[in-house]
C-alpha angles and dihedrals in degrees: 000000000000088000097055088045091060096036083059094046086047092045096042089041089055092046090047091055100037106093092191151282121277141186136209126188130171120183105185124177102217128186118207082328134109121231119224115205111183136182114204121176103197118235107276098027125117117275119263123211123197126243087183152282146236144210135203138185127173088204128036111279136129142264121207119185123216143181140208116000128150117312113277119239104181151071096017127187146180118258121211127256109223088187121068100209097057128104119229122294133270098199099087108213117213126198115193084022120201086204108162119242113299147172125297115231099164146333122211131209116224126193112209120293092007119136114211119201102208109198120230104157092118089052141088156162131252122189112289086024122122137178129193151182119217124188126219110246099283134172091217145071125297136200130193124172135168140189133195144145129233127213 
């Protein structure tokens, strides 16, 4: 009894303190140009933690991953809530992203038409923090998509 006691006041606890789950995609037809896609989560804001990401290219190109460069100021857009009894989110998604430069985790290559999961669920955002997926110069279709949660 004691078990299940504590198993409801964890459960309840985590979904006190998680703010929501949010998405962010971005399909850009490029022609001999790259596509930014950024996450930054502002100073003072709640921590965000990554369920994933995943990158697309009709044609071969390559994907590097960064953190952490200076904050992005355009192009800024609006992420998607998946659950329906979160609040917006604090995380602010950027396309065509102006992201300073930043550091290189890894870069992917991609054959036409793959799809690559890129796994982020050990990873998060603090305030200040920011993460982001940058295309090579392709004439082709690209295709950029996160998900995290806040809390």
């Amino acid at each position: 009894m004691k078990i299940i006691l504590l198993l409801l006041l964890s459960i309840t606890a985590y979904a006190q303190n998680t703010k929501g789950t949010y998405a962010y995609e971005k399909e850009t037809s490029l022609s001999t140009a790259a596509e930014t896609v950024s996450l930054h989560l502002p100073a003072g804001s709640r921590t965000a933690k990554f369920v994933g990401a995943t990158a697309y290219c009709s044609v071969t190109c390559t994907v590097t991953l960064k953190r952490d460069g200076t904050a992005p100021t355009t192009t800024a857009a609006t992420a998607v809530k998946l659950n329906t009894t979160s609040s917006g989110a604090s995380v602010v998604p950027y396309y065509s992203s102006n992201v300073g430069t930043s550091t290189t985790v890894k870069t992917y290559t991609l054959s036409a038409g793959e799809e690559k999961v890129i796994d982020l669920a050990d990873k998060g955002l603090l305030g200040g923090e920011n993460v982001t997926l940058v295309t090579s110069s392709i004439t082709g279709t690209a295709r950029l998509y996160f998900q995290w949660r806040e809390y």
